[in-house]
C-alpha positions as CSV (number, residue, x, y, z in Angstrom):
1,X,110.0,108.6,72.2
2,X,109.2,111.5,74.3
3,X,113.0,112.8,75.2
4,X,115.7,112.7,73.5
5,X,118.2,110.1,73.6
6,X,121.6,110.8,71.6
7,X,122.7,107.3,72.5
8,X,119.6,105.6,71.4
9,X,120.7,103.8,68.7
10,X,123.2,102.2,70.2
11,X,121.1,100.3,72.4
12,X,118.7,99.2,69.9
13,X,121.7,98.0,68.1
14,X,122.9,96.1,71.3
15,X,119.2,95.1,71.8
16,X,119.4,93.5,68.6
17,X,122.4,91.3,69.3
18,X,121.0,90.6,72.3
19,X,118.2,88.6,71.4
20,X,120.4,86.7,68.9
21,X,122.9,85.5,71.5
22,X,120.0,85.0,74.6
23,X,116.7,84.0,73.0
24,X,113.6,84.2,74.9
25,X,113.0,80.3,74.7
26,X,112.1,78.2,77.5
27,X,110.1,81.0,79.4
28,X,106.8,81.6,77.9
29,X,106.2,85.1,79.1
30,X,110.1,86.1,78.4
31,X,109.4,86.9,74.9
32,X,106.8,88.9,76.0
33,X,108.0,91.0,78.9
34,X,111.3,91.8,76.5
35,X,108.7,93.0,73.8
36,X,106.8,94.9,75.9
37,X,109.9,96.7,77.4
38,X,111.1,97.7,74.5
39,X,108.4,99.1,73.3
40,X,108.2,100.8,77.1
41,X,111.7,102.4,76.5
42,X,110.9,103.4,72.8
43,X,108.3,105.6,74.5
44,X,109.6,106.9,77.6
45,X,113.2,107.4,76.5
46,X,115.9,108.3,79.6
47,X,114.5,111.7,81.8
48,X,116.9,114.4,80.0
49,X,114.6,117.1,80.7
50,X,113.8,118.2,84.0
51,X,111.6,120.9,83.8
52,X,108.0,119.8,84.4
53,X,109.4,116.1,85.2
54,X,108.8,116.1,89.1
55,X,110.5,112.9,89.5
56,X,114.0,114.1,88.0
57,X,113.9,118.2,88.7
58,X,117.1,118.3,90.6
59,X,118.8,115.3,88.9
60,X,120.3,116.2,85.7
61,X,121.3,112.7,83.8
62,X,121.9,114.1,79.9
63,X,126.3,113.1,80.5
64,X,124.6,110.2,80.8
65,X,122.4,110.0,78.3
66,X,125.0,111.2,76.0
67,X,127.3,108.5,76.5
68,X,127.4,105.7,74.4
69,X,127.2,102.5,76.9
70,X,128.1,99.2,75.2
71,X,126.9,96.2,76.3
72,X,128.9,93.4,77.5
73,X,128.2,90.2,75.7
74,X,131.3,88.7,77.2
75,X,132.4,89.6,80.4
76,X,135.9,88.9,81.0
77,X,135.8,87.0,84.9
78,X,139.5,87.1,85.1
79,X,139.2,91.1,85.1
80,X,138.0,90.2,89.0
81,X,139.3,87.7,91.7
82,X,138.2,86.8,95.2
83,X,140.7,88.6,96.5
84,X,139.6,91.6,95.0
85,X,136.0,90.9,96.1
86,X,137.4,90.7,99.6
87,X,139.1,93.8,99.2
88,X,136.3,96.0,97.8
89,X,133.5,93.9,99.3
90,X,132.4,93.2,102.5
91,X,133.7,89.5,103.6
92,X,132.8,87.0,106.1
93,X,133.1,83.4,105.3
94,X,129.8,82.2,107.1
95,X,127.9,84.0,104.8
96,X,126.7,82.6,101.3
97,X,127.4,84.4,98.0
98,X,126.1,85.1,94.4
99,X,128.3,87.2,92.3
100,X,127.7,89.0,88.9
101,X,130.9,90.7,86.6
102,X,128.9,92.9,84.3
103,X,125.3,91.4,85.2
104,X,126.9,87.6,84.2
105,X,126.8,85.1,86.8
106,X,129.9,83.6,88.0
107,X,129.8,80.3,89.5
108,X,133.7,80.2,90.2
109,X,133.6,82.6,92.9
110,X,130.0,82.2,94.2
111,X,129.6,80.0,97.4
112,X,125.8,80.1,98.1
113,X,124.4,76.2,97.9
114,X,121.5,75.6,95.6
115,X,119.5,74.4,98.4
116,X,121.1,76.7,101.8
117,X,118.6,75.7,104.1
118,X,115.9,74.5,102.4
119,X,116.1,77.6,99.9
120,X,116.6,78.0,96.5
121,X,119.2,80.1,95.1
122,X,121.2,80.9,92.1
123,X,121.4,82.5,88.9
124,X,117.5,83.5,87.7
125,X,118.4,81.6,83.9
126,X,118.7,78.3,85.4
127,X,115.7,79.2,87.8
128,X,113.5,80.5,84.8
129,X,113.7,76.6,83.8
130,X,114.0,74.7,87.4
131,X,111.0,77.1,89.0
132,X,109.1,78.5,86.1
133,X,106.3,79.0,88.0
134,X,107.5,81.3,90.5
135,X,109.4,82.8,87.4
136,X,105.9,83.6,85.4
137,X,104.0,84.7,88.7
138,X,106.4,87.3,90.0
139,X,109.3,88.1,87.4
140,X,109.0,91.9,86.2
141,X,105.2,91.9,87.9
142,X,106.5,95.2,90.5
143,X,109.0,96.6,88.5
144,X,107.0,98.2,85.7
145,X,108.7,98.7,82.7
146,X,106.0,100.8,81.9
147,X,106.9,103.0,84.8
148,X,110.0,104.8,83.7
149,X,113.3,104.0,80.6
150,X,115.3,102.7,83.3
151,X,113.6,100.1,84.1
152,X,112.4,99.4,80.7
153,X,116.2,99.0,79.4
154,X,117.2,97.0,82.4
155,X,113.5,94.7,81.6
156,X,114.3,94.7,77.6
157,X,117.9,93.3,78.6
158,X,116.6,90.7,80.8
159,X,118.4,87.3,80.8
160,X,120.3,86.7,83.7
161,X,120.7,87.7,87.5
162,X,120.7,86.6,91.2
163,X,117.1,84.5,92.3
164,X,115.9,84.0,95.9
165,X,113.5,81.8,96.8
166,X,112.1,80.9,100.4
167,X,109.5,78.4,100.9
168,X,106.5,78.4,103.6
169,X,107.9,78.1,107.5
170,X,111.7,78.2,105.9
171,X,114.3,80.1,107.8
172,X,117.4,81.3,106.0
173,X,120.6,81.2,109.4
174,X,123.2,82.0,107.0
175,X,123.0,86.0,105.5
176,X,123.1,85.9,101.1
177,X,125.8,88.4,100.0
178,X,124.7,89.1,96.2
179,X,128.0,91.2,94.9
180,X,127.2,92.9,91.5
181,X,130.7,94.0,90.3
182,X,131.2,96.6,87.0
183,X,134.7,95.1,85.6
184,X,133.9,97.1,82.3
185,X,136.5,97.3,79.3
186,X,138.8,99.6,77.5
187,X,135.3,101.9,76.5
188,X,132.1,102.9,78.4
189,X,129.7,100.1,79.5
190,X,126.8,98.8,81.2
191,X,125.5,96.2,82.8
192,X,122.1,95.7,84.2
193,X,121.8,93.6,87.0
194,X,118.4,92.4,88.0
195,X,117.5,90.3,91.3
196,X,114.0,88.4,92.2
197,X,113.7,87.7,96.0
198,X,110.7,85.5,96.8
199,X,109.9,84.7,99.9
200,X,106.8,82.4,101.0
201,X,104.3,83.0,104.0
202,X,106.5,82.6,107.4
203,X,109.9,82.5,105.8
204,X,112.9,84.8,106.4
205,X,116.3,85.6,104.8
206,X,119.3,88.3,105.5
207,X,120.0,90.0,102.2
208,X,123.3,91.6,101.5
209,X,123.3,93.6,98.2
210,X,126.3,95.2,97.2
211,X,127.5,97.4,94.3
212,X,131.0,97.7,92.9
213,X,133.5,98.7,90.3
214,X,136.8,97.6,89.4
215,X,136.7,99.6,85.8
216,X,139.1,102.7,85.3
217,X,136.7,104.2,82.9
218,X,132.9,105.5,83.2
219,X,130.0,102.8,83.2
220,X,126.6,102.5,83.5
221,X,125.0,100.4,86.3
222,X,121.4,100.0,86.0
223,X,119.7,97.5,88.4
224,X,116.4,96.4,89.2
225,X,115.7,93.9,92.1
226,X,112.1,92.9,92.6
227,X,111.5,91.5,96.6
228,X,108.2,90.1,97.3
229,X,106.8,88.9,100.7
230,X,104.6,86.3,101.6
231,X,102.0,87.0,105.3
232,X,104.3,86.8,107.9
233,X,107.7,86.8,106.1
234,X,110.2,88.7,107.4
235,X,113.5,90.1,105.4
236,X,116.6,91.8,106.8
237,X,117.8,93.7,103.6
238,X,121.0,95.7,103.4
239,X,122.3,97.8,100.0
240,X,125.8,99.2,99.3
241,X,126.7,101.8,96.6
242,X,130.4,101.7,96.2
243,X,130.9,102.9,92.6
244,X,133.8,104.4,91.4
245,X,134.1,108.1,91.7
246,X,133.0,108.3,87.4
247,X,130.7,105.4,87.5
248,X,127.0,106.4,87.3
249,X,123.9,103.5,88.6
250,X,120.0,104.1,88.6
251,X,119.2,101.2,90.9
252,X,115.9,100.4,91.7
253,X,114.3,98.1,94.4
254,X,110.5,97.5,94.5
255,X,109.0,95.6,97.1
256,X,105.7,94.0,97.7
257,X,104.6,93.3,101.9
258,X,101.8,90.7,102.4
259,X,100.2,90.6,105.5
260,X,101.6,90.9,109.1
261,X,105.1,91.2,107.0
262,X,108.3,93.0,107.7
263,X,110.5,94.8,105.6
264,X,113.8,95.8,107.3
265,X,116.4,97.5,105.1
266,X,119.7,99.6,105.7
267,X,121.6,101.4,102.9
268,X,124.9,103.1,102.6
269,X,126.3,105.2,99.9
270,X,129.3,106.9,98.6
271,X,128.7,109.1,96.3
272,X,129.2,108.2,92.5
273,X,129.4,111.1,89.1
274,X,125.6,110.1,89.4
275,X,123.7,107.7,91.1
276,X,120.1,107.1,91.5
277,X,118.8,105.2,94.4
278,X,115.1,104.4,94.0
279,X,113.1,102.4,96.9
280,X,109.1,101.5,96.3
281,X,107.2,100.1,98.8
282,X,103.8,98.7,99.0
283,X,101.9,97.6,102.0
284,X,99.2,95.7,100.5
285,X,97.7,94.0,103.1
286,X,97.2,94.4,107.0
287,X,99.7,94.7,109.5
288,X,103.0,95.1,107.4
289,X,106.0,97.1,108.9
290,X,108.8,98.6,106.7
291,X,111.8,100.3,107.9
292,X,114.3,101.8,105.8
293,X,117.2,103.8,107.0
294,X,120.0,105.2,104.7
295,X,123.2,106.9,105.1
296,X,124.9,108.5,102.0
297,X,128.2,110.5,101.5
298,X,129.1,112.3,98.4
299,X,132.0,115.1,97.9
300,X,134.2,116.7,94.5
301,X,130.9,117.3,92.1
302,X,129.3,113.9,93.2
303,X,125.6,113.6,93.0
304,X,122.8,111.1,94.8
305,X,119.3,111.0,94.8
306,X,117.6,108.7,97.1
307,X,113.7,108.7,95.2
308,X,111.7,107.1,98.0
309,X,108.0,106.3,97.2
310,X,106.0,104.0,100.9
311,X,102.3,102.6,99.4
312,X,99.8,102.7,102.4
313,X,97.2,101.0,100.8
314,X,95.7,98.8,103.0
315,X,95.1,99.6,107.4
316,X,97.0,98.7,110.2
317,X,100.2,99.4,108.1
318,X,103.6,101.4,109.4
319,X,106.5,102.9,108.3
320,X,109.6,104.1,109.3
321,X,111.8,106.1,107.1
322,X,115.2,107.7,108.1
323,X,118.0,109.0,105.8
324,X,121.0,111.0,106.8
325,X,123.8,112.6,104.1
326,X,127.1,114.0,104.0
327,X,128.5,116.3,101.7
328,X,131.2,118.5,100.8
329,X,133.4,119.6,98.1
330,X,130.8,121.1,95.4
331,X,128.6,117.3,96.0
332,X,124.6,117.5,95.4
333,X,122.3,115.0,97.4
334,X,118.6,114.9,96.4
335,X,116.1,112.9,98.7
336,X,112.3,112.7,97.7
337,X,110.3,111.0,100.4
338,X,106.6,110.4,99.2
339,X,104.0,108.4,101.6
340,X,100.9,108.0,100.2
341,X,98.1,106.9,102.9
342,X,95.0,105.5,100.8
343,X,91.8,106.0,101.6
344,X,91.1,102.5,103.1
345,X,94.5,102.4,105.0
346,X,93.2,104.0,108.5
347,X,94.9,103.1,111.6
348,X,98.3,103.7,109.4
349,X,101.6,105.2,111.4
350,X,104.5,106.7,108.8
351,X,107.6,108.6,109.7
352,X,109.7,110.1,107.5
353,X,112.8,112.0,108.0
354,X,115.8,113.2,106.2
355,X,118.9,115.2,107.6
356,X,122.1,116.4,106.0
357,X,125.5,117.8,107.2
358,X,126.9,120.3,104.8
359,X,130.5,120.5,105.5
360,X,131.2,123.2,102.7
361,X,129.7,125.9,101.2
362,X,129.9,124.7,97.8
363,X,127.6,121.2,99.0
364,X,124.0,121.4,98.3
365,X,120.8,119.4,99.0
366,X,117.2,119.4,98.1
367,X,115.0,117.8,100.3
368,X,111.7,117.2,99.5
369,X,109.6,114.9,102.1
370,X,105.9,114.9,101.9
371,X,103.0,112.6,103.2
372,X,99.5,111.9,100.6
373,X,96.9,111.9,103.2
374,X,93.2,110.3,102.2
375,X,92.8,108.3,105.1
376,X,91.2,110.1,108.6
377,X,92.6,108.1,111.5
378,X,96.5,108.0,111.3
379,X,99.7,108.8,112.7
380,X,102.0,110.7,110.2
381,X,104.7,112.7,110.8
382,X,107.9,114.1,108.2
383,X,110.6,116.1,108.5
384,X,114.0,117.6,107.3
385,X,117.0,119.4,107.8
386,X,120.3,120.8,107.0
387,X,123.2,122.3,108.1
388,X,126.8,122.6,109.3
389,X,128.7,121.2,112.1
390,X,127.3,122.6,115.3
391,X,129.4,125.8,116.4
392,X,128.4,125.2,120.2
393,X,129.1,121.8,119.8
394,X,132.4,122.2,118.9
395,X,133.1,124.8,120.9
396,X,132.3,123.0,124.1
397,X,134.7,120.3,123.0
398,X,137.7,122.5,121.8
399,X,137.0,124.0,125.7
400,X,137.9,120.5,126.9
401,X,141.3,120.5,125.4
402,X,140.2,118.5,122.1
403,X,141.6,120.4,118.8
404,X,138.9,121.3,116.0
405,X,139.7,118.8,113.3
406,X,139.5,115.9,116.2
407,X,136.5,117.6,118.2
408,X,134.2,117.8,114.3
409,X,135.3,114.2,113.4
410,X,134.0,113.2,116.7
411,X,130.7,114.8,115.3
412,X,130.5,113.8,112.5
413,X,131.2,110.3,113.4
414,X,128.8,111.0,116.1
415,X,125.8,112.1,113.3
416,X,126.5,108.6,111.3
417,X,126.1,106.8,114.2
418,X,122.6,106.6,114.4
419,X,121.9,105.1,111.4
420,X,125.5,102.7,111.1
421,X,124.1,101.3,114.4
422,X,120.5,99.8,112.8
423,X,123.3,97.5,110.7
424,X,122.9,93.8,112.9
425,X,125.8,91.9,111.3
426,X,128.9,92.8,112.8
427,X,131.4,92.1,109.4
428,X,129.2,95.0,107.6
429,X,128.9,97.3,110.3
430,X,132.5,97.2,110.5
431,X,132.8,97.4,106.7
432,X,130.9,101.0,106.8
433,X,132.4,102.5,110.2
434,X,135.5,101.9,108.0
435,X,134.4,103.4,105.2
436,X,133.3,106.2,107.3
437,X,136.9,106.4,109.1
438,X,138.8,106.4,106.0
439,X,136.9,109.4,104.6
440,X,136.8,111.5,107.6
441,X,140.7,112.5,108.0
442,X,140.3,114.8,104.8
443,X,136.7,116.3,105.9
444,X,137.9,119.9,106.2
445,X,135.4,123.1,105.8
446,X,135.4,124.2,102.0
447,X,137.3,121.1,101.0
448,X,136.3,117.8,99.2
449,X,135.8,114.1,101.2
């Protein structure tokens, strides 16, 4: 292993009671995609060190790596009840639902049908048996778990989680809310949710995917969802973050774009001890279109990172990207924007854009966008800033007989906007303008959110 893991042992140990209780029967290649992850995380290890790792320079995850997570083999479901999940959660009863305590399903309190709309979806144990073929020819094919010791835990632990799958010409009307909830126990824990999303040539679906925590001590959340499209298919894809304030989650979402597809995805943060938000995209074939757009707020010593990597490899290809953050207290955002542009991807357009509103001295960011050029004939463009509350701004509104701690919640409410506005159902854009509203009375210069 190539850095240092004090906790390492633990897992293996967990590992090992792992296989004994969930077995790898019944899915030919299971045995073989645990194998190779563990052998994956035996090498890579968690990134402790940051010097000369690019990837995790300004995210420093050794209280992490310290603690001894155990896994749980036994999730107590009683620790969480739908009220609760309408509570924490955003709720509308015309939407379906999958829920996870601690990575488990939960059948009790999930409403999705087996077959909503000509769809499949449930938990991915039963599907590894009822569509084994899908299982075998996308399961853990885009989330490497080669690639980094996140993903290779999250891939060694693999067993259950939420599966999607949309056949040719099939239209999803009603939005899937999959709820991943942390219920924890009286010691540290983790959970590592995982999520396949298939969806077939001409087929759409609305994805919800939201984060919680109902724990009063720290846990690990560390997810991987895998979302592959078909020519043509086209998902609506929206991710909440809304961890406890000691909670840490390295989540990561990889997705796969066939030709003439769309990729449409909105997320919104608030800021966790650590959490890792990491978004891979790859436009494999003619004619795709992502957009992402994220809005993150953090404050006390909270950190996020938002690791965003957009795969031109084929022409014709665009891309939109657009984060905005705000911090205060002594809070850290990272954002890492990378667009490669291959060589045969001409004709590709990519944005890319990150701004931040620092509103104390004590909040920091470090903002890295970049664009990987080989291509000749394209349209590429990045950018990013930061900075405080505009002084004119203000100014011209205090002149207008609106007090200062009114006239900069009007602004900052104003800077979310633009991103809380690319949210199309109504129930979650009111969810986050909430959110938002309930922060804001205790934004104050120098202080925390």
């Amino acid at each position: 292993m190539t850095q240092v893991l004090t906790s390492y042992d633990k897992y293996l140990e967990d590992l090992q009671e792992f296989e004994r209780r969930f077995p790898s029967s019944g899915f030919g290649r299971l045995s073989d995609i645990r194998e190779s992850a563990i052998a994956s995380f035996d090498k890579l290890g968690l990134p402790t060190r940051t010097q000369g790792n690019e990837d995790w320079k300004y995210t420093n995850i050794r209280s992490l790596a310290s603690t001894a997570f155990q896994y749980v083999f036994e999730p107590n479901f009683e620790r969480v009840t739908e009220a609760q999940l309408k509570e924490l959660a955003p709720w509308d009863d015309s939407w379906a639902s999958l829920v996870f305590v601690d990575g488990h399903y939960v059948e009790a309190l999930s409403t999705a049908s087996p077959r909503a709309d000509g769809a499949h979806i449930g938990s991915l144990t039963d599907a590894i048996v009822t569509h084994k073929d899908i299982a075998e020819r996308h399961l853990a094919k885009y989330a490497l778990a080669e690639a980094d010791g996140f993903s290779a835990m999250n891939t060694a632990f693999l067993h259950d989680g939420a599966f999607v799958y949309v056949p040719k010409d099939c239209a999803v009307e009603r939005p899937l809310h999959i709820i991943f909830v942390a219920a924890g126990d009286a010691q540290p824990t983790v959970s590592h949710p995982r999520a396949l999303i298939v969806l077939e040539e001409n087929s759409s679906i609305t994805i919800v995917e939201s984060y919680l925590g109902v724990s009063s001590v720290p846990y690990l959340t560390n997810s991987v969802t895998e979302i592959v499209l078909g020519d043509g298919a086209s998902a609506k894809h929206y991710k909440l973050l809304m961890e406890n304030a000691d909670a840490f989650h390295v989540g990561t979402t990889q997705v796969y774009q066939g030709k003439d597809s769309a990729f449409r995805s909105v997320s919104f943060v608030k800021g966790s001890a650590i959490a890792r938000n990491n978004v891979s995209v790859l436009l494999d074939n003619p004619g795709g279109n992502c957009f992402l757009r994220g809005l993150y707020l953090t404050s006390g010593k909270e950190h996020i990172d938002n690791h965003i990597d957009i795969d031109h490899a084929k022409p014709h290809a665009t891309s939109d990207l657009y984060f905005k953050g705000i911090l205060s207290g002594r809070s850290k955002a990272v954002f890492s924007g990378r667009v490669l542009v291959q060589k045969d991807a001409q004709k590709s357009s990519a944005i890319q854009r990150d701004k931040n509103l620092l509103m104390s001295k004590g909040a920091e960011v470090d903002s890295s966008p970049s664009l990987e050029i080989y291509a000749d004939d394209v349209q590429c463009t990045h950018g990013a800033t930061a900075g405080a509350v505009a002084e004119d701004a203000l100014f011209y509104m205090m002149s207008r007989g609106i007090d200062k701690e009114t006239a900069t919640l009007f602004l900052i409410q104003g800077f979310a906007r633009e991103i809380v506005d690319e949210i199309q159902l109504t129930t979650l854009r009111d969810y986050v303008e909430t959110r938002i509203s309930g922060a804001l009375p205790n934004l104050r210069s120098g202080q925390e959110l």
